[in-house]
Each structure stands twice: as structure tokens, then as C-alpha cells.
C-alpha positions as CSV (number, residue, x, y, z in Angstrom):
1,X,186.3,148.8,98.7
2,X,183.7,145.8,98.7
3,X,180.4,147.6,97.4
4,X,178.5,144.2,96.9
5,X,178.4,140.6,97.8
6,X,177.2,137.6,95.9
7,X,177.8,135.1,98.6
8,X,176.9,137.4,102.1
9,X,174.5,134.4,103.2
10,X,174.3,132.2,105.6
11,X,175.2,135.8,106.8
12,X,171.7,136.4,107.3
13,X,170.9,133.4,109.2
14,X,173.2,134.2,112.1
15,X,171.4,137.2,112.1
16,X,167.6,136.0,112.4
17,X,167.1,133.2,115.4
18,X,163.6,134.5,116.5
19,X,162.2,132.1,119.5
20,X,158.8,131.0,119.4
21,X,157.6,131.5,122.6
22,X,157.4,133.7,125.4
23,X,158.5,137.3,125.8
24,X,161.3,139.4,127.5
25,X,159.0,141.1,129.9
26,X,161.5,143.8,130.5
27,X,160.4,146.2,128.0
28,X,162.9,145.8,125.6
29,X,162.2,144.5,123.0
30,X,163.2,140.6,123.9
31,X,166.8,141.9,123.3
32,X,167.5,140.0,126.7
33,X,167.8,136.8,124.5
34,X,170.5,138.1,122.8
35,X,173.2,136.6,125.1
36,X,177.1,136.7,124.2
37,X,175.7,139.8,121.5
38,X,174.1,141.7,124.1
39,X,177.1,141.1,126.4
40,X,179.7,142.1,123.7
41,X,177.3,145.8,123.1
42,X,178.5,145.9,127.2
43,X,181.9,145.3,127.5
44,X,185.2,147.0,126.3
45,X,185.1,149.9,124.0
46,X,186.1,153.1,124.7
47,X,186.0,154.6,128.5
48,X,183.4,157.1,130.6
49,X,185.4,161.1,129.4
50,X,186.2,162.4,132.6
51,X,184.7,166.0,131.7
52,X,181.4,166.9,130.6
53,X,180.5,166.0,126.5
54,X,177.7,167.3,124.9
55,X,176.7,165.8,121.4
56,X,174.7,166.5,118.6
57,X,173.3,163.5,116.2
58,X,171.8,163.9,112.9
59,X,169.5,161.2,111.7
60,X,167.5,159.7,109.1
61,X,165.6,157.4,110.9
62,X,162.6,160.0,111.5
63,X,160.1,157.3,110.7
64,X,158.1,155.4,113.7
65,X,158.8,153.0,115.1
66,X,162.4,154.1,114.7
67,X,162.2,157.5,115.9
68,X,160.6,156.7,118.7
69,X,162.8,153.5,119.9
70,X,165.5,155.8,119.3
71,X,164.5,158.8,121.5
72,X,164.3,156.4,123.8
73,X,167.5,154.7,123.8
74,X,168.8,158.4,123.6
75,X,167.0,159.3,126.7
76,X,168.4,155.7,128.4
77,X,171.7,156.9,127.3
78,X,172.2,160.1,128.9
79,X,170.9,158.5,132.2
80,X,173.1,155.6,131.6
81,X,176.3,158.2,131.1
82,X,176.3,161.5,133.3
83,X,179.5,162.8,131.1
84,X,178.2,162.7,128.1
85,X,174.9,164.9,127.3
86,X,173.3,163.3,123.8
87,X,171.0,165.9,121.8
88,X,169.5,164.1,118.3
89,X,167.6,165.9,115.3
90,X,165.8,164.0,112.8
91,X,165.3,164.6,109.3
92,X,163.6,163.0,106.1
93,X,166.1,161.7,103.5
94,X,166.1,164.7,100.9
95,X,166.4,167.5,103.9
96,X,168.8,165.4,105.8
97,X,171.6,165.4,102.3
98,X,171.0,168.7,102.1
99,X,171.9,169.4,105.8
100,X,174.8,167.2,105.5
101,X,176.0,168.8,102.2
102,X,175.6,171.9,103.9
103,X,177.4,171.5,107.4
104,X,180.3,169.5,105.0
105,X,180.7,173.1,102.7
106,X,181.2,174.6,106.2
107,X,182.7,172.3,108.3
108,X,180.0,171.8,111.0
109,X,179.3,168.3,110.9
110,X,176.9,167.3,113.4
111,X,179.3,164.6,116.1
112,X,177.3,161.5,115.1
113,X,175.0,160.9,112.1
114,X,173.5,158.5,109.9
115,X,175.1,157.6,106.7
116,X,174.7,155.4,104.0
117,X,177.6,153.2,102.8
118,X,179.5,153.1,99.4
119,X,181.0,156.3,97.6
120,X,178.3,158.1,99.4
121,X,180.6,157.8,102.9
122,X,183.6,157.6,100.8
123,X,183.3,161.4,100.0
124,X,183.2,162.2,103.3
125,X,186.1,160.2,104.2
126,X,188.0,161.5,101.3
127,X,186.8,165.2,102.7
128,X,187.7,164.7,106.3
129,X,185.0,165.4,107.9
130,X,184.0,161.5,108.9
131,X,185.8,160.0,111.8
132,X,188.0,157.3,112.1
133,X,186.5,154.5,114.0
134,X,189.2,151.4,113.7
135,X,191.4,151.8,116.7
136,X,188.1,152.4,118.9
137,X,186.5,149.0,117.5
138,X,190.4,147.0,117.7
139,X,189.8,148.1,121.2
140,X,186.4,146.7,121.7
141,X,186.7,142.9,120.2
142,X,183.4,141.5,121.6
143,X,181.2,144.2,119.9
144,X,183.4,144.5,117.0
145,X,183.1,140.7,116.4
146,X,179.2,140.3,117.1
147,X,178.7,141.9,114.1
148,X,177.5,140.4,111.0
149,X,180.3,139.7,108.6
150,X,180.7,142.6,105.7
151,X,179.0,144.8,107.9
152,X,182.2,146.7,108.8
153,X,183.6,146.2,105.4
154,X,180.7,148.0,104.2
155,X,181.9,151.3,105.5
156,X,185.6,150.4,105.5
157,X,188.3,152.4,102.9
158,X,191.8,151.4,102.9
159,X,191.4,149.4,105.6
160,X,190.2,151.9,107.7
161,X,186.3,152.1,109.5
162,X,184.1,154.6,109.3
163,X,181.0,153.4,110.7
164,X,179.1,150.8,112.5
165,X,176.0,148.9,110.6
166,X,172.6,149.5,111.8
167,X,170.8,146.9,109.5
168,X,170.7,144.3,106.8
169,X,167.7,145.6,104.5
170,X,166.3,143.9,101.0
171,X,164.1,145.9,98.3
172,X,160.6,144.0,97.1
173,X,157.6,144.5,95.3
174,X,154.8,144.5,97.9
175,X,150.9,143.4,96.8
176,X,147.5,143.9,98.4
177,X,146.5,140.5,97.9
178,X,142.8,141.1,98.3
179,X,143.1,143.5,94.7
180,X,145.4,140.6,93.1
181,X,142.5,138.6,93.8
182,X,140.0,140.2,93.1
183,X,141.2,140.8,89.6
184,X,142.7,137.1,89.2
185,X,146.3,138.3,89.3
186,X,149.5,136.2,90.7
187,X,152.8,137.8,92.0
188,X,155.0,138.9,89.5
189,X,157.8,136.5,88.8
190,X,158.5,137.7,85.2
191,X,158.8,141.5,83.6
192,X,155.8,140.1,81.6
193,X,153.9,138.9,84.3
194,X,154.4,143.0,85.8
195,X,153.1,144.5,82.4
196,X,150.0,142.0,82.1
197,X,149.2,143.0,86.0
198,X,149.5,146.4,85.0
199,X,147.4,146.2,81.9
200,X,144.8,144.6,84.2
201,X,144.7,146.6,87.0
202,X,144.1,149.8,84.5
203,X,141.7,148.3,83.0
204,X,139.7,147.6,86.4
205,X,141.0,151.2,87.3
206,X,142.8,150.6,90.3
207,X,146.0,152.2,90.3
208,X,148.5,149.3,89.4
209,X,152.0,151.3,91.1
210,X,152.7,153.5,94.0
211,X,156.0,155.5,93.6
212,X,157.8,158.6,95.4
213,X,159.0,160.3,92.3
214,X,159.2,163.7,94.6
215,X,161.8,161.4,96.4
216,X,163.7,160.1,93.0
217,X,165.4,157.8,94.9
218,X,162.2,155.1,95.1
219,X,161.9,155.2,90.8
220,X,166.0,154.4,90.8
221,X,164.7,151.1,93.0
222,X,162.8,150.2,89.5
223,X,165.7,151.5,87.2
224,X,168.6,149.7,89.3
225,X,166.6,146.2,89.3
226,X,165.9,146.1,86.1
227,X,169.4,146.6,84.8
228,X,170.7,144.3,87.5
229,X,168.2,141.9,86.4
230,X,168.7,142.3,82.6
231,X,172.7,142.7,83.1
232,X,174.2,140.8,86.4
233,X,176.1,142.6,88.5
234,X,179.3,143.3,86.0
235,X,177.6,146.2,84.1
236,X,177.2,148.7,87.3
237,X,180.6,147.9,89.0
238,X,182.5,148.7,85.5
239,X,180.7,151.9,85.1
240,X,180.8,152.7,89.1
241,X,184.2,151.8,88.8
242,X,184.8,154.3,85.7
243,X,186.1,151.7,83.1
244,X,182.5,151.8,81.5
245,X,179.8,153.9,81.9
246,X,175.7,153.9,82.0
247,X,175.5,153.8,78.0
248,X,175.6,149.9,78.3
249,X,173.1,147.6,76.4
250,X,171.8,146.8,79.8
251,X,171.0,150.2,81.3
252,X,169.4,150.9,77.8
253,X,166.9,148.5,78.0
254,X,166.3,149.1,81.6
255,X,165.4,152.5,80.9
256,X,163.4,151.6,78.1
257,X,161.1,149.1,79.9
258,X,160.9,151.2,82.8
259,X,159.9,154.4,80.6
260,X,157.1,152.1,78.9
261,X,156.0,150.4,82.3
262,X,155.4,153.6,84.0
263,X,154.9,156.1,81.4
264,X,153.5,154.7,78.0
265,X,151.5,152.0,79.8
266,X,151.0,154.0,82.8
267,X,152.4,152.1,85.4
268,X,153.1,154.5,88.0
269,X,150.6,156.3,89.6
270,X,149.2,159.6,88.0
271,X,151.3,162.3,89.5
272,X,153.8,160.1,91.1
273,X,156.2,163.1,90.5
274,X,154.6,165.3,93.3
275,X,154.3,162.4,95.6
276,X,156.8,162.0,98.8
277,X,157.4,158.7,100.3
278,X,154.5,159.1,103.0
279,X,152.2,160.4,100.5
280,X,152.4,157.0,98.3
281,X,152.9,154.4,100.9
282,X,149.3,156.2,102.0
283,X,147.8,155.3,98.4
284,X,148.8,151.9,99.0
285,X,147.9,151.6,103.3
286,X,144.4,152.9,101.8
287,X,143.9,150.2,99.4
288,X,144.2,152.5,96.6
289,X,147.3,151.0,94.6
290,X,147.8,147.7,94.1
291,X,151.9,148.1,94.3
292,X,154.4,149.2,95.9
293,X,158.5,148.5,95.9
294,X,160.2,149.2,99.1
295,X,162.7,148.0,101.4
296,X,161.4,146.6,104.3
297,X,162.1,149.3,106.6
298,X,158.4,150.0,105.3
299,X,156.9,146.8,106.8
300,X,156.9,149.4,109.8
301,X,153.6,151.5,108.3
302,X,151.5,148.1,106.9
303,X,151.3,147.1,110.4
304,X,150.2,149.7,111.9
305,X,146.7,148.5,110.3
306,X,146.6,144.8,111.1
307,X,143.7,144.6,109.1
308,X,145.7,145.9,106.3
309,X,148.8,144.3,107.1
310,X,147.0,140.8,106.1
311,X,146.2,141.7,103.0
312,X,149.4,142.1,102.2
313,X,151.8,139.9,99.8
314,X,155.2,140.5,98.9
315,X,157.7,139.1,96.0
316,X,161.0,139.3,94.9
317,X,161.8,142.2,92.4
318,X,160.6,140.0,88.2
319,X,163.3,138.2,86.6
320,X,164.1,139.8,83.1
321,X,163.0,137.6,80.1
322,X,166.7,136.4,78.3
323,X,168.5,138.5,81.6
324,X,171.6,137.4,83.6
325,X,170.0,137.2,87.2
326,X,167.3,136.0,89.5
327,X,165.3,136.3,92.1
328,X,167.8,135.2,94.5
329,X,169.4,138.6,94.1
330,X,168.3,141.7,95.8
331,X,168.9,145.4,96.6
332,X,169.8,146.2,99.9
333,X,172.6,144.5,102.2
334,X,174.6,146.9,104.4
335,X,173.2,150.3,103.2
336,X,173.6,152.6,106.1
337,X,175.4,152.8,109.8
338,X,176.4,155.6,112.2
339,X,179.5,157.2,111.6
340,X,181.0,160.4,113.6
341,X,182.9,163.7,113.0
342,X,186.3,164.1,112.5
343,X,186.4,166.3,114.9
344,X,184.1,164.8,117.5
345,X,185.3,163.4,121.4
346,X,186.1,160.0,120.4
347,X,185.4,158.3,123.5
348,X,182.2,159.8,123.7
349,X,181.0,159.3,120.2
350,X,182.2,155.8,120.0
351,X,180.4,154.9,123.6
352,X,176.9,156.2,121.8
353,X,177.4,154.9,118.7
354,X,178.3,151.5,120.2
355,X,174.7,152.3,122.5
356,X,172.3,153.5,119.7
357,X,173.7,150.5,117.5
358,X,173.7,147.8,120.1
359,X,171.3,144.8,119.6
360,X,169.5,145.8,122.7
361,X,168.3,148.8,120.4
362,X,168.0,147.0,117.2
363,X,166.4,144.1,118.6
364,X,163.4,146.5,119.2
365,X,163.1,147.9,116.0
366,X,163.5,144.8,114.1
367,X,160.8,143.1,116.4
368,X,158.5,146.4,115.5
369,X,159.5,147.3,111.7
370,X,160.4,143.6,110.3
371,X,164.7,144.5,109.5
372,X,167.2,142.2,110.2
373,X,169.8,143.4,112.5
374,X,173.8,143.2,112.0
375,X,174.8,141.3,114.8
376,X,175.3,137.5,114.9
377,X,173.6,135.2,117.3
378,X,170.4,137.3,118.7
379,X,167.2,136.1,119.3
380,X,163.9,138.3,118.5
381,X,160.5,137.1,120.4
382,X,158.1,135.9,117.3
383,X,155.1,136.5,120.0
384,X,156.1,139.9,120.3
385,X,156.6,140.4,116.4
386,X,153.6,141.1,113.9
387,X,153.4,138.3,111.7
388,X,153.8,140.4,108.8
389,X,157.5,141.4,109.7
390,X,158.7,138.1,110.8
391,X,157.5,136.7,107.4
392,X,159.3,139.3,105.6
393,X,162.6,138.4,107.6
394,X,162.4,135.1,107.4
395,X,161.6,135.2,103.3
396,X,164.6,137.3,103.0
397,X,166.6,135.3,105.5
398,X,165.9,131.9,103.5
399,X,165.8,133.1,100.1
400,X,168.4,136.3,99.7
401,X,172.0,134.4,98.2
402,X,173.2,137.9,97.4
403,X,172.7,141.4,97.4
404,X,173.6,144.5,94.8
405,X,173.9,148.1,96.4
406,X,171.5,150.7,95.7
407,X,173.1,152.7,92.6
408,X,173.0,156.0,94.3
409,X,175.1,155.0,97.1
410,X,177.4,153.0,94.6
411,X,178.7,156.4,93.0
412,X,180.1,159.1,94.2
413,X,177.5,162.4,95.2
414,X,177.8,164.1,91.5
415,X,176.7,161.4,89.2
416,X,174.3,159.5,92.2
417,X,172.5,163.2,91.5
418,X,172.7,162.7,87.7
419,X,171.2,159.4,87.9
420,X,169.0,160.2,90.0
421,X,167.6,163.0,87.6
422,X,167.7,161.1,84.7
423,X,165.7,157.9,85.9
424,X,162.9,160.3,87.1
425,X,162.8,162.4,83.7
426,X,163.0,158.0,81.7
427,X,159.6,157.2,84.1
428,X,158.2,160.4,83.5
429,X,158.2,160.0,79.7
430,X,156.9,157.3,77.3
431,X,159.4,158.2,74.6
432,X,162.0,159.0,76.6
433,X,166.1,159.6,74.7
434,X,166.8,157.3,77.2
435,X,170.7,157.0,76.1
436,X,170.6,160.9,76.1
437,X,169.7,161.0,79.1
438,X,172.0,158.2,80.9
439,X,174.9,160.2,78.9
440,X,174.2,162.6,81.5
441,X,175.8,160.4,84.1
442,X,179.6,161.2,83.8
443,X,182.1,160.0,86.3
């Protein structure tokens, strides 16, 4: 199973040709200038079921604009295909892992859901309960080859598919550039350049961080770049891969400098364990933190604001002083797709996953939220994009030359927990046993 790549670009710029005029004037997103993609989301695949099909689809993108766009490709779907009745719940991250853990334990998987790729899908697989999607997409060439190479083999396991790519995403530090200004601060390139911005920004009291600690997963962004940074990519595949494990040099001194950062020198927000993801993206949308690291599916609440949206700045995760990568390097690539039930009608589940998946959907939520879509060759309308979220996909598209997977997703559902847990209890402490505590994560 491919879980990263070092060389998935040009990738990304088949993926981002924005036109710099004019608009679609159909309402959809300028999706129309999509051409042979948009053509291959409407030919071949699977065909109409003959009898009535009623499916239920569990998601995680409950955040606007996605939601939204979303209920309304739903809505365009079941007008679109009288046979097939398409009924959709959405749910924040944590509650939607625990639903899923839950239908899993009793076999009542939802027919389609959101899923994120790596060992995370792989124990579904291994626990058939996720469909088979291979001989649906051999059947359907033109969709299956509009899209993005090592987007399929993102969800693939023994050269079987499991589930179709919804986006090509890329962690970075975002700044209010008015309060890096103000207090004579420049991006962060270096882990020192971080810790003197810090130092400054407490001393001016504004609050230098914004982190979901309730979430976990946001303080494991920190954790996971700094050992990546400090280490390359070797260290987490040996350890994913159980030849190794997290007691490395380099996840040692990644916990170290993130317990100092956000603990001892009080980094992270006061409090940031209570906080949910809305909750600290608020501190930063109200000028309140200076900071905040996210993948760019957040571009979606900074312009909301366009006032706010142009004060912000955004930079690549600090290189490590003496480390084995670069800025070059992010978090992200292929982390999430739809994938189906085992035990869902395949022809309808595979004619709404091809739908919800399709650039004509995408299109509109990368025009709206600033995420690059998986599909080769389509066009998004820069006059119909803020100028916040083209920047941030055209940074990414020019500067990303590789991508390493978000570490929860890269291990299986029992240590992604334990790591999860034990980066949150290294943050939260500024002399945290940080070896003690990455013990903890056993394959």
C-alpha cells in the first residue's frame, strides 16, 4: 500500500488550471470548463437499478461551504435518478468515528460514507464492511482516468479500490499579518524563527497559537511536522510499518520541542484542551490569535470575512534546525474519498459516488473553500474564487514536491488513538516523559 509520495507533483498542476476571466453563468460553480473531466463524471459507469434504491450517506464534510454544495448536489441527484432515493447525515469528525466504530461493531454501515485513506480504510477493508469498487471503475474508464494520479492508489489494498478521492489538501501555518506587523514579526521559516514569534507575541499578550486540543487530531498536525521535519520521511514508515516504533531519536525531539513550544513557553492557547475546531478557528477569525495550522479546507471560514481574509498570511510548516527536510514537503495529499458498504446496491452506490465526487461538484467547493480537486485537466473561474483561496492553491500547486500522510491515518485505529492521546498529554505539559508516553504507541 503507497501511504505517501515524494514525487506526486506536476500532479497538482493538472489539477489547478483556473481561467482568468469570465464566469460559468450556470450556477455551478464554472465546473462547465471542465471539458473531457466533466464529460468523463457523465459517461460509462455503472447503469440506472431497475427497482427502487434508497441510500443512506454518512459524512464528514458538515462544514459550509461543503455541506451546503453537497445538499445540493444530493438534492440534484435524486431528481437526476428517480431509482435511486439518496438520504445524507452529517457529522463533525470525533462523532462521525464514533458512529462508524459503532455501525462497524454491529454491522450497520451506512451505504456510502466518507473515509479517510491509509490503515484507517484498511481496517475496514480487512473487516468487510467497505465495498469493493474496482470492477465498477474498470467499467467506467473516462471517470476512472480523469482522476489525479495516486488518487485511487490512495485507497487501493492488494490491488483492489475502495474509494474514490474527493481532494488533494496541504497542512500550513496560517498568520494575521496585521498582528505579525504590528509586532515586527516575519513568517516562520525556521523552529527558531516559531519560538522567537512566540516569545514576542506573549510578551505583547496576544495569544501566539490557536489549537483544537478537544479535537487531538489538530496538536498531532504539530507533532507529525516536527518529526517529519527533524527525521524525513523514513522514521514514520518504519514504525507505521512495525519494524521500528515511535521511540526514535526523531519523534523524541519532536515531542520535546512541541512540549516546550506549547507548554513551557506557552505556545498554545490557554485552554486549548477544551477547545473544538470551531471554537479556535473563532479565536483566530476574531483577531484574537496570531496562529493557526490547518489544512486548507479551513480557507473556507477566513473568507467568509473578506475583511479578515486580507489580513491573512500563510507559510509552510518551519524547517527543523540540523533536520532531514524542507519546506517543500507537506501534510496532506490524498487524505479522504467516498467509499461504500459491503453490502450496499452497487450500481446505485457507485452512480452517487461517481455524482457527489464528480468535478461538476468539486469544482464548486474548491472555487468556494480554496482545495484542489482530484481530477486532471479542469478549469476553476478565478473571478468567481476569493483571492484568498486561489492564492493558497496556487502556493501549494507551485511549491508542494511531496506530501507525508497525516500519522493518524498512517496506523491502524488502535495506536492512531494512542498517538493521538499521547501528543495531547506532550503539549499539555512542559516536562512531559515524552519517551514514556510515545512507548504507549504499540503496534
Amino acid at each position: 500500500m503507497k501511504r505517501w509520495s515524494k514525487a506526486l507533483l506536476p500532479v497538482l498542476a493538472l489539477g489547478l488550471a483556473v481561467a482568468g476571466c469570465g464566469g460559468s453563468g450556470n450556477g455551478n460553480g464554472g465546473a462547465d470548463a471542465g471539458g473531457a473531466a466533466n464529460e468523463a463524471a457523465d459517461a460509462g459507469g455503472a447503469a440506472e437499478p431497475a427497482k427502487k434504491v434508497e441510500l443512506t450517506l454518512w459524512s464528514f464534510e458538515a462544514r459550509d461551504p461543503h455541506k451546503t454544495i453537497n445538499q445540493k448536489a444530493i438534492e440534484k441527484f435524486n431528481a437526476e435518478h428517480p431509482n435511486i432515493k439518496l438520504k445524507a447525515e452529517f457529522f463533525d469528525d470525533e462523532s462521525f468515528k464514533q458512529k462508524i466504530k459503532v455501525a462497524m461493531a454491529g454491522n450497520r454501515m451506512p451505504d456510502l460514507f466518507t473515509y479517510w485513506s491509509g490503515d484507517q480504510l484498511r481496517t475496514l477493508v480487512d473487516g468487510g464492511v467497505a465495498g469493493d469498487l474496482t470492477e465498477q471503475l474498470s467499467a467506467d474508464a473516462a471517470f476512472k482516468d480523469s482522476i489525479l494520479p495516486g488518487g485511487l492508489e490512495s485507497f487501493s489494498y492488494d490491488g483492489k479500490n475502495y474509494a474514490v478521492p474527493l481532494a488533494m489538501n496541504a497542512v500550513m501555518i496560517y498568520y494575521n499579518k496585521e498582528i505579525f506587523e504590528k509586532n515586527g514579526l516575519q513568517p516562520p521559516a525556521t523552529w527558531s524563527d516559531l519560538e522567537t514569534a512566540v516569545q514576542k507575541l506573549n510578551e505583547a499578550k496576544v495569544i501566539p497559537i490557536a489549537v483544537a486540543g478537544k479535537d487531538r487530531w489538530p496538536v498531532l498536525h504539530w507533532f507529525s511536522y516536527l518529526a517529519q521535519r527533524i527525521g524525513g520521511d523514513e522514521p514514520f514508515q518504519a514504525a507505521a510499518a512495525g519494524t521500528s516504533d515511535f521511540t526514535d531519536p526523531s519523534f523524541i525531539e519532536a515531542g520535546q520541542k512541541l512540549s516546550k513550544l506549547a507548554a513551557a513557553d506557552k505556545g498554545f492557547v490557554n485552554g486549548f484542551l477544551g477547545l473544538d475546531y470551531g471554537a479556535a478557528e473563532a479565536l483566530f477569525t476574531q483577531g484574537k490569535a496570531a496562529m493557526y495550522m490547518q489544512g486548507d479546507w479551513a480557507v473556507a471560514g477566513f473568507v467568509k470575512d473578506d475583511a479578515f481574509a486580507a489580513k491573512v498570511g500563510f507559510v509552510p510548516f518551519p524547517t527543523a534546525e540540523g533536520g532531514k527536510s524542507d519546506q517543500t514537503t507537506f501534510q496532506g495529499g490524498f487524505g479522504f474519498g467516498y467509499a461504500m458498504s459491503s453490502k450496499a446496491d452497487k450500481a446505485a452506490a457507485y452512480e452517487a459516488i461517481k455524482f457527489l465526487s464528480s468535478p461538476q461538484t468539486r469544482s464548486e467547493i474548491s472555487e468556494q473553500a480554496g482545495t484542489i480537486q482530484p481530477f486532471k485537466d479542469v478549469q476553476l473561474d478565478q473571478a468567481s474564487m476569493k483571492p484568498l483561496a486561489y492564492e493558497v492553491m496556487s502556493f501549494i500547486s507551485a511549491n508542494a514536491k511531496g506530501f507525508f500522510p497525516y500519522y493518524d491515518q498512517g496506523l491502524d485505529p488502535k495506536r492512531s488513538e494512542a498517538m493521538l492521546n499521547a501528543v495531547v498529554s506532550i503539549a499539555s505539559k512542559p516536562d512531559a516523559d515524552v519517551k514514556a508516553e510515545l512507548e504507549k504507541v504499540k503496534k
